[in-house]
C-alpha positions in Angstrom: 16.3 32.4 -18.2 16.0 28.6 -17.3 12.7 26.8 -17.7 10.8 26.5 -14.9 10.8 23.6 -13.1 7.7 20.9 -13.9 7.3 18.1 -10.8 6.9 14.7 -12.9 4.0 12.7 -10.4 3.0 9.5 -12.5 0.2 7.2 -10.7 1.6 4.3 -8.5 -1.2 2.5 -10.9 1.0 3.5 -14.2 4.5 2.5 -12.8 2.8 -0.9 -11.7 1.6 -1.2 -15.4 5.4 -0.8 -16.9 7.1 -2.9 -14.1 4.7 -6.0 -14.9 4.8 -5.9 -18.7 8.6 -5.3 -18.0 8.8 -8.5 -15.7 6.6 -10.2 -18.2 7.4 -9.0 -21.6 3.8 -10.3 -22.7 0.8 -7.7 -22.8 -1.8 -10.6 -22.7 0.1 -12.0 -19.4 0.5 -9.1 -17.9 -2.6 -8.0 -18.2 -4.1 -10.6 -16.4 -1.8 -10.5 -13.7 -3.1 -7.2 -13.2 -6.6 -8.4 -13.7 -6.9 -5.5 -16.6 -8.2 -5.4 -20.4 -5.1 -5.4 -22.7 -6.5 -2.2 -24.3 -6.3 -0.4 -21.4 -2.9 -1.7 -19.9 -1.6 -0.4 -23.2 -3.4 2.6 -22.6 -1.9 3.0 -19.3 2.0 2.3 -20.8 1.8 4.8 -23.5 0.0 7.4 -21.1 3.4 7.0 -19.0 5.2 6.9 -22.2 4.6 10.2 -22.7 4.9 11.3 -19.2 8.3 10.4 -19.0 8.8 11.4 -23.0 10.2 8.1 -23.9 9.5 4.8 -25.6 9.5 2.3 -22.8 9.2 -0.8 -24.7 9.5 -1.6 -28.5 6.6 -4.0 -29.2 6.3 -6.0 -32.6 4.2 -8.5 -33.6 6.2 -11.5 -32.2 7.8 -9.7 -29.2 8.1 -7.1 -26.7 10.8 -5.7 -25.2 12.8 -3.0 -23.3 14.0 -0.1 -24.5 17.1 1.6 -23.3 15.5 4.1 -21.3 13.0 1.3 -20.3 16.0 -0.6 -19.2 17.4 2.7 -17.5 14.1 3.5 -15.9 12.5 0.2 -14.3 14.6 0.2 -11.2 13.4 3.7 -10.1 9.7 3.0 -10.7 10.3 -0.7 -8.4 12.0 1.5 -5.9 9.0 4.2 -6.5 6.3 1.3 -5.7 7.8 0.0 -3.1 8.0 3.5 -1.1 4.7 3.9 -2.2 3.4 0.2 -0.9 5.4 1.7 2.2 3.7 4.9 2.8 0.2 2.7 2.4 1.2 0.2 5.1 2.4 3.1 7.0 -1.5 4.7 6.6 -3.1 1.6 7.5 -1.3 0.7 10.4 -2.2 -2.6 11.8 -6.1 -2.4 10.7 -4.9 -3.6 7.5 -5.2 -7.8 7.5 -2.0 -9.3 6.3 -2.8 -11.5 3.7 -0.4 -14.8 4.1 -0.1 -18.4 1.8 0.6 -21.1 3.5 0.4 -23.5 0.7 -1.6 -25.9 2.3 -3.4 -26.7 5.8 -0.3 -28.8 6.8 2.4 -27.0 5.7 6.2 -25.0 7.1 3.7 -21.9 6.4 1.1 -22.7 8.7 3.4 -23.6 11.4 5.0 -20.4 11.2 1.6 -18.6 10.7 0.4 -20.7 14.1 3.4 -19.4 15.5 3.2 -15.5 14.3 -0.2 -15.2 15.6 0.3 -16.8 19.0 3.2 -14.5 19.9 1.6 -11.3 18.0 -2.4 -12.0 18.8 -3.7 -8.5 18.1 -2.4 -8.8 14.3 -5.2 -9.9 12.4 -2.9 -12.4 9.7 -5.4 -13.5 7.2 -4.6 -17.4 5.9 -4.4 -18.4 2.2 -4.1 -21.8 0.7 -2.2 -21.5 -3.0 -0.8 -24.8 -3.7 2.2 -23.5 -5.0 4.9 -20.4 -5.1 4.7 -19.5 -8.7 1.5 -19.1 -8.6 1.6 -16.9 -5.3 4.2 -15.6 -6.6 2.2 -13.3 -9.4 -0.1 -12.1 -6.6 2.1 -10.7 -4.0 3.8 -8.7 -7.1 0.4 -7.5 -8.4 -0.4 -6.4 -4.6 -3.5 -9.1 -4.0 -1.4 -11.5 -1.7 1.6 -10.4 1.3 3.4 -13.1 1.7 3.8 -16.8 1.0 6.3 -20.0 1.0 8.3 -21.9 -1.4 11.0 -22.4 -3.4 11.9 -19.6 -4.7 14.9 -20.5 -6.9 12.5 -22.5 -9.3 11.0 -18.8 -9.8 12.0 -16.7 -12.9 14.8 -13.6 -12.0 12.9 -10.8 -13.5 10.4 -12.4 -10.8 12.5 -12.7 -7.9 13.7 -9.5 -8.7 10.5 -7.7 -7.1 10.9 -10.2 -4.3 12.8 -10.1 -0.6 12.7 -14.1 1.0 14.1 -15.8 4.0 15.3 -18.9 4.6 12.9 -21.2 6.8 13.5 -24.8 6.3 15.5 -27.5 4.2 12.4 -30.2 4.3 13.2 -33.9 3.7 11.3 -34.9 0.8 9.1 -38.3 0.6 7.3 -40.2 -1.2 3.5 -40.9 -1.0 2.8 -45.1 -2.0 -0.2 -46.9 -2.0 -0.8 -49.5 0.6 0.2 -52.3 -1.5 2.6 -51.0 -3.4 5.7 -53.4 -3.6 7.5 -50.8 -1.3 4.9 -49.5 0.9 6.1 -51.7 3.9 9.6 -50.0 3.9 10.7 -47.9 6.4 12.7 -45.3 4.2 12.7 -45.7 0.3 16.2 -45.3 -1.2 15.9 -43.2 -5.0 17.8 -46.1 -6.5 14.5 -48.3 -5.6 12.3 -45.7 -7.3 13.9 -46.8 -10.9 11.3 -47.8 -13.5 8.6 -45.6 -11.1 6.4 -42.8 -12.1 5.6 -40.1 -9.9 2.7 -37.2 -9.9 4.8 -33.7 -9.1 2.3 -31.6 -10.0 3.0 -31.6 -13.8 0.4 -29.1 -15.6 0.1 -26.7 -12.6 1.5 -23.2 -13.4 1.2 -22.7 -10.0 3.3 -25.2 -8.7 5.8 -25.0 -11.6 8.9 -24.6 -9.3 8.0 -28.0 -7.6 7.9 -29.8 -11.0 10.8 -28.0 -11.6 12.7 -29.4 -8.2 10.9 -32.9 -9.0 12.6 -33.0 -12.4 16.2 -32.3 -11.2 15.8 -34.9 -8.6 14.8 -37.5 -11.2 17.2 -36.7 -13.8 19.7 -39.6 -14.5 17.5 -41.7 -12.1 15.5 -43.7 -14.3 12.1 -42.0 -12.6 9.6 -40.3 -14.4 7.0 -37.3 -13.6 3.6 -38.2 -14.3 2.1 -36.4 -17.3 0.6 -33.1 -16.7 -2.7 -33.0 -15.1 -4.9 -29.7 -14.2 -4.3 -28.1 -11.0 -5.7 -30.3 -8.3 -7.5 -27.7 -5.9 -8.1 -28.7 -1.8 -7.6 -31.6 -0.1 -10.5 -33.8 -0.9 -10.1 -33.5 -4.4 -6.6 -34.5 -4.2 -6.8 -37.3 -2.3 -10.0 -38.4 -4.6 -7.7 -38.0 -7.9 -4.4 -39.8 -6.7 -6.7 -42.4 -5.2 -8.3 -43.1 -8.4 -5.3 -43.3 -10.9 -3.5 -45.2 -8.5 -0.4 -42.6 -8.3 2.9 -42.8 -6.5 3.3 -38.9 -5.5 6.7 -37.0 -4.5 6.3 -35.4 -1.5 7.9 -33.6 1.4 7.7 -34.4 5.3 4.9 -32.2 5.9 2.1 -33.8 4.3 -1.5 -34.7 4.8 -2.7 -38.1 5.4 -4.0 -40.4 2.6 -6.5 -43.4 4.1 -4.7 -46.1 2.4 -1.3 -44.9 1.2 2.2 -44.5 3.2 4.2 -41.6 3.4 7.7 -42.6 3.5 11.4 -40.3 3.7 13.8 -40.9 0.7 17.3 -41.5 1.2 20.4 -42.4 -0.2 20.8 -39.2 -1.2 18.2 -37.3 1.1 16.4 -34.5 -1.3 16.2 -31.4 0.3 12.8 -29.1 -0.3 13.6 -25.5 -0.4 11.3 -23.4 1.6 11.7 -19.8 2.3 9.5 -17.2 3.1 8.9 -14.8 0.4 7.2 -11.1 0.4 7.1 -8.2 -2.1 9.8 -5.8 -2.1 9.8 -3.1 0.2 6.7 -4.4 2.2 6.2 -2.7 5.4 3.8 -4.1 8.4 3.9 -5.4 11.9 2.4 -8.8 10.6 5.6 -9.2 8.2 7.7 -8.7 11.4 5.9 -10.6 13.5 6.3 -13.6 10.5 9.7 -13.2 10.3 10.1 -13.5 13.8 8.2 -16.4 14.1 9.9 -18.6 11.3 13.3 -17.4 12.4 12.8 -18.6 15.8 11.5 -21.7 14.8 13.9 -22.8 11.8 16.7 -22.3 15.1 14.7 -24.1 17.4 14.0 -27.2 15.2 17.2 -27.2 12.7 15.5 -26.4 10.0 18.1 -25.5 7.8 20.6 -27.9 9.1 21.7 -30.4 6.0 22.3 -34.0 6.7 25.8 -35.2 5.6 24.0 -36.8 2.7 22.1 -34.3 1.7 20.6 -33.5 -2.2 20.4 -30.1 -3.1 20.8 -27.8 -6.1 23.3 -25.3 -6.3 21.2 -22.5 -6.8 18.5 -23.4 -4.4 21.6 -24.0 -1.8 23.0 -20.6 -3.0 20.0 -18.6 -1.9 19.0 -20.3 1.3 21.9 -19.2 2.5 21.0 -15.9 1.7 19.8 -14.1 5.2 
């Protein structure tokens, strides 16, 4: 006779454990991503472990990684979670706040968000200010953020890989100079004038990493350096109050706030292009995520905000997936 049938029904909360230390490969980091003790992440992996009756990861002293069957397994537990953050959106309806990162108070985000919540008022879409996507980027996978904007290319794949985005805008990136800096009284700054110049990009901010990352490329070949790294700079008063008192050039994009006694001034000769799309967890499911998508698509058509000037600087991959729909 055949052996009966046994239903396998692991915890959303155990599936979430392997697909982190899987996107990770780093117990300590993925533990905190999930805000948990190491001892009991690993308690929750080999608990599934046995579940499923396989190793999942082989783990020595200097590295982890995925088995086979880990290998073979992870895309059914992402496609497991994501039915599962589904169902829970499903439940909740639209009592459940949306929880949306606009980066910053003037920001691509918060027009969208402006724009969401005027033609959907009864959502209730709940504003966040990280300053950067990597950074949002570990929270909407760990479920303590929805949605956010940024470039996503400067994100790791494994990372991505529990991501859906959209292309919003291509914005025109700047430069923020002090009043009496040499080139403050131009009207556009070519990069060839920047030679010599050192520029704050947010060096020594994990959560802004993909901006360094963007800053870097730009600069390459150019004779322009980042600024050494600095801690992560948090609100607006503080940041004005640092870059004011080291006397920074800072690269920037057209949506900026205003410094009292600096200039915020467009780049050309190439014009750098800034990335921003918007970016939600895989298989998220709620009226506010329409009503966001909506939103940013009818504005990006409205404006042109992913037209390229003729003289546009982009990278390939960044160009490559903002052309993703």
């Amino acid at each position: 006779m055949p052996e009966p049938y046994t239903a396998f029904d692991a915890e959303p909360r155990l599936l979430r454990a392997f697909v982190t230390v899987a996107e990770e490969l780093h117990f300590t980091r993925a533990a905190a991503r999930l805000y948990l003790a190491q001892q009991a992440l690993s308690r929750d992996i080999r608990r599934l472990e046995r579940e499923v009756g396989a190793e999942l990861f082989s783990r020595t002293t200097r590295a982890v990684a995925l088995t086979a069957e880990g290998e073979r397994l992870l895309p059914y537990a992402r496609r497991v979670l994501a039915a599962y953050e589904e169902f829970a959106a499903a439940c909740a309806g639209e009592s459940r706040p949306l929880l949306v990162d606009v980066g910053g108070p003037v920001s691509t985000g918060g027009r969208v968000l402006t724009e969401a919540r005027r033609a959907a008022p009864r959502l209730e879409l709940v504003a966040r200010y990280r300053s950067g996507l990597a950074g949002a980027a570990e929270r909407i996978l760990a479920g303590r953020l929805d949605v956010s904007f940024g470039r996503i290319a400067g994100l790791p794949a494994d990372v991505r890989a529990g991501l859906e985005h959209l292309p919003v805008r291509l914005e025109r990136m700047t430069v923020l100079l002090p009043d009496d800096h040499p080139l403050a009284d131009r009207d556009r700054i070519p990069l060839d004038a920047l030679r010599g110049e050192t520029l704050y990009a947010g060096a020594g901010n994990p959560d802004t990493a993909e901006w360094t990352g963007l800053a870097e490329r730009l600069f390459a070949g150019r004779g322009i350096a980042v600024a050494e790294p600095f801690p992560g700079i948090e609100g607006e008063e503080e940041f004005v109050r640092v870059i004011r008192k080291r006397g920074w050039a800072v690269l920037a994009s057209e949506e900026f706030i205003e410094v009292p006694g600096m200039a915020l001034r467009p780049l050309v000769d190439p014009v750098p292009l800034s990335p921003v799309a918007m970016v939600w967890r895989r298989g998220l499911r709620h009226p506010g995520l329409d009503a966001l998508r909506h939103a940013a698509r009818e504005l990006a058509g409205a404006r042109g905000w992913l037209e390229r000037p003729v003289d546009a600087w982009l990278p390939e991959a960044d160009a490559a997936l903002m052309n993703a729909s």
